[in-house]
C-alpha positions in Angstrom: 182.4 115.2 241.3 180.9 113.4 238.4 177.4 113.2 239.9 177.9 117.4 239.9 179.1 117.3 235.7 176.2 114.7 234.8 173.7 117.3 236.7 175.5 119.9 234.7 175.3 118.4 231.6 171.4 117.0 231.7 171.3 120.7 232.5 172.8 121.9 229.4 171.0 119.6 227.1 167.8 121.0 228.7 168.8 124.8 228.2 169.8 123.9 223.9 166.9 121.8 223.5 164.8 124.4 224.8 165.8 126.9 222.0 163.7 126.3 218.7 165.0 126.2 215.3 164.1 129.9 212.7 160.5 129.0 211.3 160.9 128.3 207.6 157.9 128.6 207.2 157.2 131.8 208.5 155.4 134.6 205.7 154.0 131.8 204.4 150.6 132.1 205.1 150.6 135.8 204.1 151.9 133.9 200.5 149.2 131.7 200.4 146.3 134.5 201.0 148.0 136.3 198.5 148.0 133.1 196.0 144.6 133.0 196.5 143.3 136.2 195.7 145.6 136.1 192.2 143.2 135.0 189.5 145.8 133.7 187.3 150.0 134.4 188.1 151.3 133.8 184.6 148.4 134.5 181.8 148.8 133.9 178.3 147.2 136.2 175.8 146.4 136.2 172.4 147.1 138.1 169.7 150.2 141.0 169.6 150.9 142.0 173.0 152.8 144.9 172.3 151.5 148.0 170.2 152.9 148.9 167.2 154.0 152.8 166.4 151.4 153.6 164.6 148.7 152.2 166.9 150.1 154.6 169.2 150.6 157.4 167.3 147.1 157.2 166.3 145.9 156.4 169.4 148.0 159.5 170.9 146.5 161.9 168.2 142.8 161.0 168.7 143.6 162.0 172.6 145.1 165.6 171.6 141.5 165.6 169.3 139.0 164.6 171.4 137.6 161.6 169.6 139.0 158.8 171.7 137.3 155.6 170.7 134.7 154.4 173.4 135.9 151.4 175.0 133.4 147.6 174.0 131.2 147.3 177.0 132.2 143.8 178.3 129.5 141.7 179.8 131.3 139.8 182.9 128.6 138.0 184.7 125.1 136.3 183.7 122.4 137.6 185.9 122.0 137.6 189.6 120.8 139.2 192.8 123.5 140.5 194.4 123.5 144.1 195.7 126.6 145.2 192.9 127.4 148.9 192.0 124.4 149.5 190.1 125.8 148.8 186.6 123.0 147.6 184.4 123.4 144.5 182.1 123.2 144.4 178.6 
């Protein structure tokens, strides 16, 4: 009889052992693509962040006129001969 509960329990130990623990680490590798295609998580910037009332007010009246301020043409790369969208540089 304890030849049959040694079998038995070898047995047992076999059948939990076979089970594998919850990955922890499972999504992380989505995290980690995502991580990488963030330039910077937490940036800093200078000056006011927030708009003041008047700001907006003005900036809200020049849209009901018409004369919206053009935006400063921002030059982002320095040459090169890749095939972009066309945009010329200044």
């Amino acid at each position: 009889m304890t030849i049959k509960r040694i079998i038995a329990g070898v047995a047992l130990a076999l059948m939990v052992t076979a089970c594998t623990p919850n990955d922890i680490g499972l999504g992380n590798a989505a995290r980690a693509n995502y991580a990488m295609q963030v330039v910077d998580p937490d940036p800093s910037y200078e000056g006011p962040q927030v708009a003041n009332g008047a700001q907006t007010a003005a900036a809200q009246d020049r849209y009901r006129k018409g004369t919206v301020k053009k935006p400063v043409s921002v030059k982002t790369t320095t040459g090169g001969s890749g095939s972009g969208s066309g945009a010329q540089s200044n």
